[in-house]
C-alpha positions as CSV (number, residue, x, y, z in Angstrom):
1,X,1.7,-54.6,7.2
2,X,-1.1,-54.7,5.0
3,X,-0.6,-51.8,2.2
4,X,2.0,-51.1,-0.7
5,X,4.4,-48.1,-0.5
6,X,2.8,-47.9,-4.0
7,X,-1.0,-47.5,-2.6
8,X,0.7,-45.0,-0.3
9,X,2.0,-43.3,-3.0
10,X,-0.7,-42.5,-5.9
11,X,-0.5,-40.0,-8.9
12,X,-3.4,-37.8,-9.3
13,X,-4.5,-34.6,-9.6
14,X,-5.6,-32.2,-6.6
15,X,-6.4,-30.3,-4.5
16,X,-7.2,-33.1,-2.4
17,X,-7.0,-37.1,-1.9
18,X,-9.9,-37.3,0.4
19,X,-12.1,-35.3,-2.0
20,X,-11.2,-35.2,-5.2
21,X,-9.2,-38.3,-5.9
22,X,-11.4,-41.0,-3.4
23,X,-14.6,-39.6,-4.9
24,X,-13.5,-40.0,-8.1
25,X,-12.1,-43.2,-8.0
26,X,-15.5,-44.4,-5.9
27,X,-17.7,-42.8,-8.4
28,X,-15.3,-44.4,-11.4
29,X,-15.3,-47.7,-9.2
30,X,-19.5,-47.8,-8.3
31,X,-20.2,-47.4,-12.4
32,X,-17.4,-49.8,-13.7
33,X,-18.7,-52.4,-11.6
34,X,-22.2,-52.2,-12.6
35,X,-23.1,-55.2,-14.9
36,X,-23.7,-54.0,-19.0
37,X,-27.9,-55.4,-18.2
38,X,-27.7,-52.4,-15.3
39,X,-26.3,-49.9,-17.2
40,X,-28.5,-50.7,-20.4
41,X,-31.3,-50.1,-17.8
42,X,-30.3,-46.9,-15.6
43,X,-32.4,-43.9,-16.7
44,X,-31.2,-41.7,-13.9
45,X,-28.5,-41.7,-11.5
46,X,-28.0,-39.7,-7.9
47,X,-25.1,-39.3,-5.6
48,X,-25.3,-38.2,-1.9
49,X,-22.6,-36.7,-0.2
50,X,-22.6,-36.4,3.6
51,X,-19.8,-35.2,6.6
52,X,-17.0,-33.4,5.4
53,X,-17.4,-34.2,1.6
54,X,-20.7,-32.2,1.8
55,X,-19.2,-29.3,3.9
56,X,-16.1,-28.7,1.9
57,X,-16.5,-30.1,-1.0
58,X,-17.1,-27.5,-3.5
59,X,-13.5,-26.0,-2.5
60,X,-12.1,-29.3,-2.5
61,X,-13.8,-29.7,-6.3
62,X,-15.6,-32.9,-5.0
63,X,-18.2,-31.9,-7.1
64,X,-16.0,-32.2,-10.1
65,X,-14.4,-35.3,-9.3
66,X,-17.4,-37.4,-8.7
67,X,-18.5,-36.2,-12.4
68,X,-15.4,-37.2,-14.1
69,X,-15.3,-40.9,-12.4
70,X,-18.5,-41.4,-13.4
71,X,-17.7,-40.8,-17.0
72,X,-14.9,-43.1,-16.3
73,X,-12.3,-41.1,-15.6
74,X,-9.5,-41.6,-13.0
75,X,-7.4,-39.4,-11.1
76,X,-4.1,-40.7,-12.0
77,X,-4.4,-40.7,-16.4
78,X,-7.3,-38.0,-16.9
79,X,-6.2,-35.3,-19.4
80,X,-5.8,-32.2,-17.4
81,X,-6.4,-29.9,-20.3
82,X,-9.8,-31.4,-21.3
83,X,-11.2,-31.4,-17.4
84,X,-13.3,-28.1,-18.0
85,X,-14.6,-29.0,-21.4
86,X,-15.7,-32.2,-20.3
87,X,-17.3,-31.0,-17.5
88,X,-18.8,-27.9,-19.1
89,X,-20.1,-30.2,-21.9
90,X,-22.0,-32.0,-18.8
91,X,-23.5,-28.7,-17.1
92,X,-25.0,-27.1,-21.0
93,X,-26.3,-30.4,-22.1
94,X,-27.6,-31.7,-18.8
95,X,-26.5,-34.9,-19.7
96,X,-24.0,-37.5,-19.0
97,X,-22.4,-40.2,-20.6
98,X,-21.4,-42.5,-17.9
99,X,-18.2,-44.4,-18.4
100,X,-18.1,-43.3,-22.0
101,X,-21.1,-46.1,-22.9
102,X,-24.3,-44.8,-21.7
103,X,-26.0,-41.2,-21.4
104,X,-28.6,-40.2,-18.7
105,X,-30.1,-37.0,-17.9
106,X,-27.5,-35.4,-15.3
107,X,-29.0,-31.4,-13.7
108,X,-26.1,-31.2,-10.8
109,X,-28.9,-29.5,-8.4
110,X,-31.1,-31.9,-8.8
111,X,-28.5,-35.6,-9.0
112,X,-25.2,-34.1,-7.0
113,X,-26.7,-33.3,-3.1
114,X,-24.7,-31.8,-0.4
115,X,-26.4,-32.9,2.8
116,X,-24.5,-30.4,4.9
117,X,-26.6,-30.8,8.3
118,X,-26.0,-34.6,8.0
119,X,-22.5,-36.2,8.9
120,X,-23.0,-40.1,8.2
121,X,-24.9,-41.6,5.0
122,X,-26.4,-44.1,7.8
123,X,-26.9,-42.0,11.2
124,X,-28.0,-44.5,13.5
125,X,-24.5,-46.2,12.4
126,X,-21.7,-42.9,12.3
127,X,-18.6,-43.9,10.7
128,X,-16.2,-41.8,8.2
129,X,-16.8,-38.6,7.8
130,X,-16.1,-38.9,4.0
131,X,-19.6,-41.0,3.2
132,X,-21.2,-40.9,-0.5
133,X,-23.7,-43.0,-1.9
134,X,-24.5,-43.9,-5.7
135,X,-27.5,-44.7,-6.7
136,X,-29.1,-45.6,-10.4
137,X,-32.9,-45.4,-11.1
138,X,-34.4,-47.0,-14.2
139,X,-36.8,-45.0,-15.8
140,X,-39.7,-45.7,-13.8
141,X,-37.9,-44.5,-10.9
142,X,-37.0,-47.8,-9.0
143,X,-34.0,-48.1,-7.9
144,X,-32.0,-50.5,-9.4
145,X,-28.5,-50.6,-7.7
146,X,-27.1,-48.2,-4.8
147,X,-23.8,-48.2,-3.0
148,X,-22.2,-46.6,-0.2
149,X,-18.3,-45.9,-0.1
150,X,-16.1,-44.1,2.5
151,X,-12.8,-41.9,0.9
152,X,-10.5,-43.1,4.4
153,X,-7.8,-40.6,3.3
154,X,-4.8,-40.3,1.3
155,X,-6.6,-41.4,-1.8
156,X,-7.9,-45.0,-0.2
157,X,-11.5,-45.8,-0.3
158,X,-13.5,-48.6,0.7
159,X,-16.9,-49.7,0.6
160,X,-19.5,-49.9,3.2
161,X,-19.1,-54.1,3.2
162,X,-15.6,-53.4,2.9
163,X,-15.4,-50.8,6.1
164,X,-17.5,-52.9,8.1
165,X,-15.2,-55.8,7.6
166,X,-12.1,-54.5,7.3
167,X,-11.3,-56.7,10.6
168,X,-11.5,-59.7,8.2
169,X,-9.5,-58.1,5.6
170,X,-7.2,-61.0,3.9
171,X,-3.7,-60.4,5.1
172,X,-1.1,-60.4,2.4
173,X,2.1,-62.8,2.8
174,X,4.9,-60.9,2.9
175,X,8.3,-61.9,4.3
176,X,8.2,-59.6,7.5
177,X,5.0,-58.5,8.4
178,X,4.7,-56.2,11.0
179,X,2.3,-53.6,12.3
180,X,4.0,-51.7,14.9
181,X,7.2,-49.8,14.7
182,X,8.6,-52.2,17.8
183,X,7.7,-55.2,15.8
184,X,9.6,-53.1,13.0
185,X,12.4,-52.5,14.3
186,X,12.5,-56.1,16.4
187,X,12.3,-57.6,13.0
188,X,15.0,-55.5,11.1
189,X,17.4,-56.2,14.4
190,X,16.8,-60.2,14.2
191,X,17.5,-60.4,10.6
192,X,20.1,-57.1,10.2
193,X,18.4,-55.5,7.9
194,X,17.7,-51.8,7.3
195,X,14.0,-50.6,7.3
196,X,14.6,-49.9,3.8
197,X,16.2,-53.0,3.2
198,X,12.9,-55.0,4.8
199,X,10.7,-52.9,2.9
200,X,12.2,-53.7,0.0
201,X,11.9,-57.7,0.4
202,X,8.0,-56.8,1.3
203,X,7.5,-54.9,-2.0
204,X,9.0,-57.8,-4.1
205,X,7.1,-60.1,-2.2
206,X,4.1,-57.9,-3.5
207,X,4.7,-58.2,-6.4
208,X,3.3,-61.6,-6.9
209,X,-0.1,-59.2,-5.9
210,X,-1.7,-58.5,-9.7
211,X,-3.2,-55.4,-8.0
212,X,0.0,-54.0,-7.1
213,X,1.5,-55.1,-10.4
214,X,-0.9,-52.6,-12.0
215,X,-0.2,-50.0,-10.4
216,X,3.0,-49.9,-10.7
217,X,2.6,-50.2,-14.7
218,X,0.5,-47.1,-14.4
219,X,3.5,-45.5,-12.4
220,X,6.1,-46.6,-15.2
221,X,3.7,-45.3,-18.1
222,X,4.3,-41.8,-16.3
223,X,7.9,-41.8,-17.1
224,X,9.3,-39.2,-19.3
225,X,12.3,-41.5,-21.1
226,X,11.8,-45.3,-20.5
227,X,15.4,-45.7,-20.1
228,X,16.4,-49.2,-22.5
229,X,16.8,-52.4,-20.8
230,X,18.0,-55.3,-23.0
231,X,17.4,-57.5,-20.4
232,X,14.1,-58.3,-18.1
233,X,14.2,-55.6,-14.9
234,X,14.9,-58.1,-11.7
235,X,11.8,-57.5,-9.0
236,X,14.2,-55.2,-6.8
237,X,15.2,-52.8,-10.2
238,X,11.6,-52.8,-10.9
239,X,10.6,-51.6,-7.5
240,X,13.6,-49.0,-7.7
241,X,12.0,-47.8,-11.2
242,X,8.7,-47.3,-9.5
243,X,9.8,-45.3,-7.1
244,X,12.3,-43.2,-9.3
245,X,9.0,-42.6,-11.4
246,X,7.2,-41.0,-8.3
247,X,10.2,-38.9,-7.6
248,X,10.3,-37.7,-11.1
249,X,6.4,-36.8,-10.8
250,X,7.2,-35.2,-7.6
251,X,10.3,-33.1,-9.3
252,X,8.3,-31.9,-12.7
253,X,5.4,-31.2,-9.8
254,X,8.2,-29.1,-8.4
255,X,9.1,-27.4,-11.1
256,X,5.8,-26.5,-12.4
257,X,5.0,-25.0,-9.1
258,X,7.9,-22.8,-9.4
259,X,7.6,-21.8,-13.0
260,X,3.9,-20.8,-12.9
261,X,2.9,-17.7,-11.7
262,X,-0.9,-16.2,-11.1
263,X,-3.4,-16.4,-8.8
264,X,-4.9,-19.5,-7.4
265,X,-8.4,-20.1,-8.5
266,X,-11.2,-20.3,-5.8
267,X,-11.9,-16.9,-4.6
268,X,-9.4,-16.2,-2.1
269,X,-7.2,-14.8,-4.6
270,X,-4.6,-16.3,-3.0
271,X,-1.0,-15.1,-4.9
272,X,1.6,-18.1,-6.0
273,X,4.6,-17.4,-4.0
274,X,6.7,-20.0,-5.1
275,X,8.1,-18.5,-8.5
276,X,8.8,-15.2,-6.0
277,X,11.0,-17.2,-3.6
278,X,12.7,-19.4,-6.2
279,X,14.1,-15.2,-7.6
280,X,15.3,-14.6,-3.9
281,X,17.4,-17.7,-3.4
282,X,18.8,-17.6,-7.4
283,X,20.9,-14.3,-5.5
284,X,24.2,-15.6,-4.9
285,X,27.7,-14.3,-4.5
286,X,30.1,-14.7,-7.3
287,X,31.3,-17.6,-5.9
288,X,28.3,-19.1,-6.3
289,X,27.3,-19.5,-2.4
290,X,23.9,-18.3,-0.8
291,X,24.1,-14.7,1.1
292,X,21.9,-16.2,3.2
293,X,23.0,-18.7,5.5
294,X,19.7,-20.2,5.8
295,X,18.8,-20.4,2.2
296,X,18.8,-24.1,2.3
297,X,16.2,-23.9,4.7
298,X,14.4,-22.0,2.7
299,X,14.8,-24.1,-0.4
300,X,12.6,-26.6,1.8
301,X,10.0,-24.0,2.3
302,X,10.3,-23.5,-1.4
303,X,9.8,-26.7,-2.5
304,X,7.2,-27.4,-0.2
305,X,4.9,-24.6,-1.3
306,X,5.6,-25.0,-5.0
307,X,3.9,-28.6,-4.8
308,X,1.2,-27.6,-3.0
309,X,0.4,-24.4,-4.9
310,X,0.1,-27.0,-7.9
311,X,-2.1,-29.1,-5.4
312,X,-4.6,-26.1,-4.9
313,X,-4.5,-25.6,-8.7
314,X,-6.0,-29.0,-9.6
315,X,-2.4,-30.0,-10.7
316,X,-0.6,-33.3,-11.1
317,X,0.8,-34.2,-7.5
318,X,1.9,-37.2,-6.0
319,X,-0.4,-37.7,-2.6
320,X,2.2,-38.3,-0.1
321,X,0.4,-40.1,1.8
322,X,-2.2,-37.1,1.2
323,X,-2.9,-34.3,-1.4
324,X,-3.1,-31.8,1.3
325,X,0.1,-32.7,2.6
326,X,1.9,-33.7,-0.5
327,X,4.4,-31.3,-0.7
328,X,6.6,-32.1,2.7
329,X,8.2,-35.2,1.7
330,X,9.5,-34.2,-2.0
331,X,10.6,-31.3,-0.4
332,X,12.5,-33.2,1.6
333,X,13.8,-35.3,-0.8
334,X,15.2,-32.1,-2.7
335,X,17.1,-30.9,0.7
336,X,18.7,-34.6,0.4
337,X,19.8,-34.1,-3.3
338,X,21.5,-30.8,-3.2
339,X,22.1,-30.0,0.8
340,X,22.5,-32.9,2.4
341,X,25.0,-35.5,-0.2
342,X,27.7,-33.3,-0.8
343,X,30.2,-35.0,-2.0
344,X,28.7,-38.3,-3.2
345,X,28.4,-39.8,-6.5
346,X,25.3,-39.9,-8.6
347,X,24.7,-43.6,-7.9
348,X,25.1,-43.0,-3.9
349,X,22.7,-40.0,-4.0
350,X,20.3,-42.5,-6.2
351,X,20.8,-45.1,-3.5
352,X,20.4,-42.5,-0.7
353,X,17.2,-41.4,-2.1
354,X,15.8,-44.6,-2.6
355,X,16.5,-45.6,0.8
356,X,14.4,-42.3,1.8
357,X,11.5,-43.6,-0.1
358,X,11.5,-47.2,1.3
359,X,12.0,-46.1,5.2
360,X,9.4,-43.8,4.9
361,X,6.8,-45.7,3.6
362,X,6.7,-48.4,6.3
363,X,6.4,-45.0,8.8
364,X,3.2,-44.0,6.7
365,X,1.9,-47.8,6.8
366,X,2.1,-47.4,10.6
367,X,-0.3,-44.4,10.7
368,X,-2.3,-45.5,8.0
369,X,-3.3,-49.1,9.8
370,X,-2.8,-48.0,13.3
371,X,-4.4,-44.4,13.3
372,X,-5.3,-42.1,10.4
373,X,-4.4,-40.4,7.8
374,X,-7.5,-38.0,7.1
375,X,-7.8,-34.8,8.0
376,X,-11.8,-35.1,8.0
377,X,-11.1,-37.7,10.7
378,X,-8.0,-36.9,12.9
379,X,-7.3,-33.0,11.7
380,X,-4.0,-32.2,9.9
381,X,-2.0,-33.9,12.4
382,X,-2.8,-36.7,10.2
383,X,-1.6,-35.3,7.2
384,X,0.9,-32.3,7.7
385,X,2.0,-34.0,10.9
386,X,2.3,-38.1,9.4
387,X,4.3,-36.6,6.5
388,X,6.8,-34.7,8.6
389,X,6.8,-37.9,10.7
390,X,7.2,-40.0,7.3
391,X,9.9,-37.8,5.8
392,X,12.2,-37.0,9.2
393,X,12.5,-41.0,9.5
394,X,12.9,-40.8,5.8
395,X,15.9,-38.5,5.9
396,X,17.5,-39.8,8.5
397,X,17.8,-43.3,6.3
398,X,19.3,-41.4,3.4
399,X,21.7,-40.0,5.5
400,X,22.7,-43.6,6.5
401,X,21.1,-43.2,9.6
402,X,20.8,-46.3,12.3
403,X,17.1,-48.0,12.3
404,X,16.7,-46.6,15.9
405,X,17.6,-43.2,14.9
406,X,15.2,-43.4,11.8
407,X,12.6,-44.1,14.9
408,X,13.2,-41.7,17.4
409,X,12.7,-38.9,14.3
410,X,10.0,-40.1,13.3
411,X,8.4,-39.6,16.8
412,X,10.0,-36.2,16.9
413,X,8.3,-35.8,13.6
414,X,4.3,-36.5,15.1
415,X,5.0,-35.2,18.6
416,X,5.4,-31.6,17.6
417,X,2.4,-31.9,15.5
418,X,0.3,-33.2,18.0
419,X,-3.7,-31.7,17.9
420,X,-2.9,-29.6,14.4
421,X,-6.7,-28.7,13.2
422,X,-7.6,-28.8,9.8
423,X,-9.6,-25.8,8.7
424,X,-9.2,-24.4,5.4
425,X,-10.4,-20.9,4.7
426,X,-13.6,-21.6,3.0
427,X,-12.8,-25.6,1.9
428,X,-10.2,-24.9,-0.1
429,X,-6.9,-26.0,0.0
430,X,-4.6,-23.1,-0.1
431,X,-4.5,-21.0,3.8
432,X,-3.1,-22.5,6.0
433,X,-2.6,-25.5,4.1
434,X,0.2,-24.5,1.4
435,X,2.3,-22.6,4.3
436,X,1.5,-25.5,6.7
437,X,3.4,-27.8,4.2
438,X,6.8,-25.4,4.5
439,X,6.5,-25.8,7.9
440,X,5.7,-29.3,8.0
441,X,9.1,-29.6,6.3
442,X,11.4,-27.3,8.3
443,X,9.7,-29.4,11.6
444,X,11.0,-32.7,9.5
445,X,14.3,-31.4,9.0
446,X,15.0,-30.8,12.3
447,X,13.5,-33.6,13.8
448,X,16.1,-35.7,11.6
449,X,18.9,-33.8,13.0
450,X,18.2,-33.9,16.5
451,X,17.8,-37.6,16.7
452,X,20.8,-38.0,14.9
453,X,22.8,-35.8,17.0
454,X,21.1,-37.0,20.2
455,X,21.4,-40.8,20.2
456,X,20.1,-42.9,22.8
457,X,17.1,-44.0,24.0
458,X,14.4,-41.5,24.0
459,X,11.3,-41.5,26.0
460,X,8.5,-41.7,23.8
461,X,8.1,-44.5,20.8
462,X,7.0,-44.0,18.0
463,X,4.0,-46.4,18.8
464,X,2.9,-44.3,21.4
465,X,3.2,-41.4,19.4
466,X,0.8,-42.7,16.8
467,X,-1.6,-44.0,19.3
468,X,-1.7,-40.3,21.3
469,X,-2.5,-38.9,17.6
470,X,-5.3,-40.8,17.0
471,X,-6.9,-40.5,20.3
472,X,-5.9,-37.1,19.7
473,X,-7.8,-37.0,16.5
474,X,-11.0,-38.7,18.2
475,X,-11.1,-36.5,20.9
476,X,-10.8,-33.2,18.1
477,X,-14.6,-31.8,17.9
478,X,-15.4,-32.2,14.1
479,X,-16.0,-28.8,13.5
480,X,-11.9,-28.7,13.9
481,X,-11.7,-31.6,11.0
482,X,-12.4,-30.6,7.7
483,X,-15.6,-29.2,7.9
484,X,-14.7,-25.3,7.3
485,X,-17.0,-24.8,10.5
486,X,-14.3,-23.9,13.3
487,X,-10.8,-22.2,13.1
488,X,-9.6,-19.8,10.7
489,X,-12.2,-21.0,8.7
490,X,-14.7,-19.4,10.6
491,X,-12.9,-16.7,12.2
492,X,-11.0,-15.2,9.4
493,X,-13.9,-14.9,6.5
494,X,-12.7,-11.7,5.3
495,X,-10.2,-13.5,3.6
């Protein structure tokens, strides 16, 4: 175990992780990094985008993010409402001001390329789809300074020193390392501990990490109403605050989603939905009980679609553990809260909840170090299908759910999602992606259920399960991952 539940979890805006908020925290990261001598110099600067970036990124508003990071911008504080301004301020005055300190001449055409028939900044050495490189000219035209970086998925980017030596990674110390579910669960049996409760001494462990420190100060500084606290927060309440924050994010997320109605922008004049089916399930008897019998389920689907509808907006979302899939696991979370704890106090719903968050998280850490979790590299089986993986183990811990059964659904979770595509109509994320998010959630609901009323040992582990996805995933022809080339992408244009 090598990654925070709170680099798993990152607030930012959408549509997606991969490209819009790794692109803009890589163009954000290559100019913050350059010395004050190299930025009094730059006269020019050019970014190349290559694979799946290049393909979709237009729809994905790549092109957008890469401009804000370079002004300095990052995806989890910018100021939604002054995102067109800024950037139309950029496209009049053919200029840019980067990190707020130092203007160039910026002509998109000319200093934002799409290399669309190239998949790899370096093609005699392929490796992530999601490739850009930054480069600053002084005004001679010499190149001064030029990096590559890699958005891995789910928000994470690295660059091309850090991909190629990401075997040599430090590890961090942490109390109960482990990096397969067997090793997991092994540990949590030979020291009784829940998953939730091991994660939880990792995360305080982490906290002696500056790194993660900070970001979970940019978490707090989200909260609506710091609630007062006479006395210094121990490590385990501030952890718990952390993660209440996300789940707050994730709720107003929800409730935007459901308030707002329109038309998404991109072209596809895809309708919001959400607001429609929120009306349907408000019907109830006078008694105050659904007509429908299946109206909780369809809460889920709600839920789910509400969040991602934001997400295809250029919203505020919570990737979980990706934009494109963020809407499963608070959806989730909200079939916990007010259809699966009747009957339990505020503080054991609280408790419940947290203990979704915690289990969870160590599920995503498996994918994310063992497999994948972008779509550009392993299809949506490594989104949709890792968060119905992530949230079916999670649900099965709130419902105080055994370790083993927290397990067995999160294999149920992956193994029904098993060679899922990624192809979004014309790069954007809105069809299939906002309806593949309800279903994502139904699939985890169920999954939950049946390993809980089906105990026992199951045939398939959740190791294997992640392994078959990413071989999966590397056997997937990449017109199937990302690249609008393949699909319903290509074979249903007249939408």
């Amino acid at each position: 175990m090598n990654t925070s539940l709170f680099e798993l979890f990152k607030i930012g805006i959408g549509p997606s992780s991969s490209h819009t908020v790794g692109p803009m925290r890589a163009a954000l990261r290559f100019v913050r990094e350059l010395s004050p001598a190299l930025l009094a110099q730059t006269h020019a600067i050019t970014v190349d985008l290559y694979g799946s970036l290049a393909l979709t990124g237009i729809g994905h508003a790549t092109d957008r993010a890469i401009l804000l990071g370079l002004l300095g911008e990052s995806p989890d504080t910018v100021d939604l409402t002054r995102i067109d301004s800024q950037l139309t301020t950029i496209r009049n005055d053919h200029r840019l001001n980067l990190m707020g300190a130092h203007i160039v001449a910026f002509t998109e055409s000319d200093n934002l390329l799409f290399h669309r028939n190239q998949m790899y900044p370096d093609i005699d050495h392929p490796t992530h789809p999601n490739g850009m490189r930054f480069t600053i000219f002084d005004a001679t035209g010499n190149t001064l300074a030029s990096d590559i970086f890699y958005s891995i998925g789910g928000g994470f980017i690295l660059s091309a020193h850090e991909f190629a030596n990401t075997a040599d990674a430090k590890k961090r110390n942490v109390p109960y390392a482990f990096s397969s579910s067997a090793e997991l669960l092994q540990l949590a049996e030979d020291n009784h501990l829940t998953i939730a409760e091991l994660v939880m001494a990792n995360e305080i462990a982490l906290l002696s990490d500056p790194t993660i420190v900070r970001r979970i100060d940019r978490i707090h500084s989200f909260r609506a109403t710091p609630e007062p606290n006479p006395q210094p927060p121990t490590p385990k309440d501030q952890i718990n605050a952390a993660i209440l924050t996300l789940w707050q994010t994730m709720s107003e997320c929800i409730d935007r989603g459901i308030a707002t109605e329109g038309t998404l922008p991109g072209g596809l004049n895809v309708r919001r939905r959400a607001p429609g089916l929120a009306r349907r399930l408000e019907r109830m008897d006078s008694e105050g009980r659904f007509r429908d019998p299946l109206a909780p389920m369809d809460s889920v689907t709600l839920v789910a679609m509400a969040v991602n509808e934001e997400n295809a907006a250029g919203g505020r979302v919570v990737t979980a553990p990706t934009n494109g899939a963020a809407g499963v696991i608070p959806a989730i979370a909200y079939f916990y809260l007010h259809h699966a704890s009747h009957g339990l106090t505020e503080a054991e719903k609280q408790a419940g909840l947290l203990r979704y968050f915690l289990t969870l998280a160590a599920i995503g850490i498996l994918y994310k170090e063992n497999a994948s979790i972008s779509g550009a590299e392993v299809g949506c089986q490594g989104e949709v299908g890792v968060a119905c993986s992530m949230a079916a183990g999670g649900l099965v811990a709130a419902l105080n759910g055994n370790n083993a059964a927290i397990e067995h659904a999160a294999e149920i979770g992956m193994e029904h999602n098993l060679g899922m595509t990624c192809d979004p109509i014309g790069g954007l994320v809105q069809i299939p992606c906002i309806e593949r998010n309800g279903m994502g959630a139904v699939k985890a609901v169920n999954a939950a259920r049946l390993a809980m009323n089906d105990p026992g040992t199951h045939k398939i582990s959740l190791d294997q399960i992640i392994e078959t996805m990413y071989r999966t995933g590397m056997d997937m022809q990449s017109r199937y991952k990302e690249t609008s080339l393949a699909g319903l992408a290509l074979n249903i244009i007249e939408c």
